[in-house]
C-alpha positions as CSV (number, residue, x, y, z in Angstrom):
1,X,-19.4,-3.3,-2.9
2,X,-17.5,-6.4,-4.4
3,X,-13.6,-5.8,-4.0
4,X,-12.3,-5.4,-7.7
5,X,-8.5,-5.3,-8.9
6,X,-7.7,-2.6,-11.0
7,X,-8.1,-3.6,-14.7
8,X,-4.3,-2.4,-15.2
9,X,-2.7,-4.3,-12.6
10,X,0.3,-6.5,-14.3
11,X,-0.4,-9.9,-14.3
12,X,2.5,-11.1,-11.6
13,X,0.8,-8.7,-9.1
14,X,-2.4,-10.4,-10.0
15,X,-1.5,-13.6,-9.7
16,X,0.2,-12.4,-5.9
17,X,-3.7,-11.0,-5.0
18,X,-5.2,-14.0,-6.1
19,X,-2.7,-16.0,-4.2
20,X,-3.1,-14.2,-1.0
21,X,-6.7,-13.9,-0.9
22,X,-7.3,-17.7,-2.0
23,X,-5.0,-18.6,1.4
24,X,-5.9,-15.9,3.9
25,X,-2.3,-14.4,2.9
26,X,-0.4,-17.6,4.3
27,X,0.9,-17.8,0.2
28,X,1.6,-14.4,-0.1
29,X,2.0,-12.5,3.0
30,X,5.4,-12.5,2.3
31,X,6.5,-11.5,-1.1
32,X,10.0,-11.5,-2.3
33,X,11.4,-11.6,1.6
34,X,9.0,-8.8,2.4
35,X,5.9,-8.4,4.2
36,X,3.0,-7.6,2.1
37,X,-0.9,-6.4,3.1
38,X,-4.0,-5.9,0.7
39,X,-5.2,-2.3,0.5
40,X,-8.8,-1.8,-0.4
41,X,-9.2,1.5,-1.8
42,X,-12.4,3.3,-2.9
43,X,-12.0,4.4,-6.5
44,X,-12.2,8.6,-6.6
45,X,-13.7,8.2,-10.4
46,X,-15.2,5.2,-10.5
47,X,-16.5,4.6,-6.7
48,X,-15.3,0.9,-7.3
49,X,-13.5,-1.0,-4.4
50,X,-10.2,-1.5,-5.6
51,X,-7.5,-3.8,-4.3
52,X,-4.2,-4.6,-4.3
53,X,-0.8,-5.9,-2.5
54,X,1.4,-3.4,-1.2
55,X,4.9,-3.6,0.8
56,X,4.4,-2.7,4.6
57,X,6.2,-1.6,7.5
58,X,4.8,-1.0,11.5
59,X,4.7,1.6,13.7
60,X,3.3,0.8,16.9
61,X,-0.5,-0.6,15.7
62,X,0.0,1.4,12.8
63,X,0.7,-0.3,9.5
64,X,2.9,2.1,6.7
65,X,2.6,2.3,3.3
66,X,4.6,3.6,0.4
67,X,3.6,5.5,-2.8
68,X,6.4,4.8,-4.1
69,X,4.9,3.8,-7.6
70,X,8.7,2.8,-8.8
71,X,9.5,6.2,-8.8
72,X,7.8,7.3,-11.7
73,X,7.3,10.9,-11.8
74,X,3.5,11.1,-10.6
75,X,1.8,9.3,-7.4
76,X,0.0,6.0,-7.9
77,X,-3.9,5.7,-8.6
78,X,-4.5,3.6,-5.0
79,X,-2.5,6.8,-3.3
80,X,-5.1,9.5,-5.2
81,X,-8.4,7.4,-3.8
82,X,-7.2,6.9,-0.6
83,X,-5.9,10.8,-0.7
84,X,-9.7,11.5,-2.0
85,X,-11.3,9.1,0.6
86,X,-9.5,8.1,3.0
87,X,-11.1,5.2,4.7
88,X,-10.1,2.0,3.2
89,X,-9.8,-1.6,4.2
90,X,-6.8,-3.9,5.0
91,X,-6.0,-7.3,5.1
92,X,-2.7,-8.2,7.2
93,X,-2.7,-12.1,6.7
94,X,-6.2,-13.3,7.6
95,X,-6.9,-10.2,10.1
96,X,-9.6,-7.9,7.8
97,X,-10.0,-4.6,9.1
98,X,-11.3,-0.7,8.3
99,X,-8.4,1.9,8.7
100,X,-8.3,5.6,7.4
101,X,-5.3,6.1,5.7
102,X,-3.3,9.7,6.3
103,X,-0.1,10.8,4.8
104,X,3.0,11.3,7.3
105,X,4.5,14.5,7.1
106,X,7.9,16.3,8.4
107,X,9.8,14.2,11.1
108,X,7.5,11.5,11.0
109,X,7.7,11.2,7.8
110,X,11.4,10.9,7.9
111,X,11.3,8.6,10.8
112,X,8.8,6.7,8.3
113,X,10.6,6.8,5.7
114,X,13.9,5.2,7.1
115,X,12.0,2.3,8.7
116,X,10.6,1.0,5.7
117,X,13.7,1.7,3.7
118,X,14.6,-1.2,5.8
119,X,12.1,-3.1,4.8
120,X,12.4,-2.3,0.9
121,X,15.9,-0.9,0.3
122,X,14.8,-0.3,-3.6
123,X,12.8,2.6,-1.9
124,X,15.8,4.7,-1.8
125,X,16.1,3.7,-5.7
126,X,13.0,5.2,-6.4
127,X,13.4,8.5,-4.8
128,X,16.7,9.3,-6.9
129,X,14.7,8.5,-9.9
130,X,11.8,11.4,-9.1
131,X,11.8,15.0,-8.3
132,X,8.5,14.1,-6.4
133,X,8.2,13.4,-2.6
134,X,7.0,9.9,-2.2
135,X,4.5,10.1,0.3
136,X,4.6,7.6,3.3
137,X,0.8,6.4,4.3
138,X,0.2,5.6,8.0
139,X,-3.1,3.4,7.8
140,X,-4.9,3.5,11.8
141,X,-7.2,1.2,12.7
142,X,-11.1,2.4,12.8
């Protein structure tokens, strides 16, 4: 299955997927002064590979993700696929790997959610703007 980019995706994070995957994430990796990984979901609709950058943190071998979506009141599409099926692909710079994605909850979660609040202080932005609970992704290594 040929990895697609959502059809919806702004341009500037197109233009930051094309970038990454042209150079093996050398131009792109890091995005803004944060680090950034590509996140292959499978599509719960459409079945379609779907792929995109996203912010991430570690945790041991463990790569984190947030659906933070901005903070807008409901969860992103990439967070409802891999929440539907959660075995997904990453690439971390030129390292391309399968990983099943799971959703950190009570103290881990916390733990989680202070780490890459680090990373990306606007996080704590998005959470005052929602009455949702952003969930924190923990992607393992298959």
């Amino acid at each position: 299955m040929a990895e697609t980019k959502p059809a919806q995706l702004p341009d500037w994070i197109a233009a930051h997927l094309a970038k990454y995957l042209a150079t093996n994430g050398a131009d792109g990796h890091i995005w803004n002064g944060v680090p950034t990984l590509l996140l292959t979901t499978t599509g719960r609709k459409s079945g379609a590979a779907q792929q995109l950058p996203l912010i991430y943190g570690k945790d041991g071998d463990h790569f984190v993700i947030v659906a933070s979506r901005g903070g807008a009141p409901d969860h992103p599409g990439w967070y409802k696929n891999l929440a539907a099926l959660p075995e997904v692909k990453v690439q971390v710079l030129a390292d391309k790997f399968s990983a099943r994605a799971r959703t950190a909850t009570g103290a881990e979660r916390a733990r989680l959610w202070q780490a890459m609040a680090k990373v990306f202080p606007p996080y704590e932005e998005y959470k005052a703007k929602t009455s949702r609970e952003i969930p924190v992704v923990v992607l393992e290594r298959t």
